[in-house]
Every structure is written in C-alpha cells, then in structure tokens.
C-alpha angles and dihedrals in degrees: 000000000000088000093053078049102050086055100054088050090044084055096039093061096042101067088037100056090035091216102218109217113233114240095237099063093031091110105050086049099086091039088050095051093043079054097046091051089048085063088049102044085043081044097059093043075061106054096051101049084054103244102102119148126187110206083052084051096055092045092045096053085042102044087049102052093045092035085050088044095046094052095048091046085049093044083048094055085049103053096242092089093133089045093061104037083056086049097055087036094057083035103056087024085065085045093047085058101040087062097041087062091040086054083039103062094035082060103048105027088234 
C-alpha cells in the first residue's frame, strides 16, 4: 500500500511541478527508463517465483540504468550513439518480454 502511495504522489508532483529534463541527459533518459523497467518487470518475476530480494532488486535497477547510460554515452563519444541505443533497446527489450511471459504463465497457470 505505501508503495502504490508513494506513486500517486510521485505522479501527482510531477504534473504539478512540470520537471523540465536537462538537455544534456535528454538522450539516456529513454534508454534509462527501458533498463529500470527491466529491474521491475525482473523484480516482480521475482517476486512470483518466490525468490525476490530486495537488496538484489535495488542494485539491479540501479546497475541497469547506469550500466544502459554509460554505454549510450559511450556509443555517443564514439560516434555510434543510435546504434547502441538500438542495441540495449532490442537487448533489454528482449529481457522486458522474457519476463512478461514468465509473469504471465505464473498468472495464469498457462
């Protein structure tokens, strides 16, 4: 419950304050977001199968989203910045969707 809470306030402030994304981070920020809900949507696997930790949660959202950052920055300084976000994308996209149909047959028993 206070989790559920803390993200309607979350949501709540943020279209009230309006955050305004720097320019400088504006490109990592769809590539963090794809890698933090590769932790969530790992989390919650997790979770079902009964195995969920939560100190492995927090450095795995964390590792993924600084791990996914660092290579686009890196892709960026080396002139191949679209190719590798397009790389991590298809990567942790491939990951999102493992664990949906992982969720998914734990659900529904299928």
């Amino acid at each position: 419950m206070i989790a559920v809470l803390g993200l309607v306030a979350g949501v709540v402030a943020g279209l009230l304050v309006r955050p305004e994304v720097p320019a400088v981070v504006e490109p990592y920020l769809p590539i963090a977001v794809v890698a933090a809900l590769d932790a969530v949507f790992g989390g919650l696997r997790a979770m079902l199968d009964g195995i969920f930790v939560d100190k492995v949660f927090v450095v795995s959202f964390l590792s993924n989203v600084v791990v996914a950052a660092l290579i686009v920055f890196l892709g960026d300084k080396l002139g191949v910045g679209a190719q590798l976000s397009t790389g991590v994308v298809v990567v942790l996209g491939i990951r999102i969707f493992s664990n949906a149909a992982a969720i998914r047959r734990h659900v529904f028993r299928a």
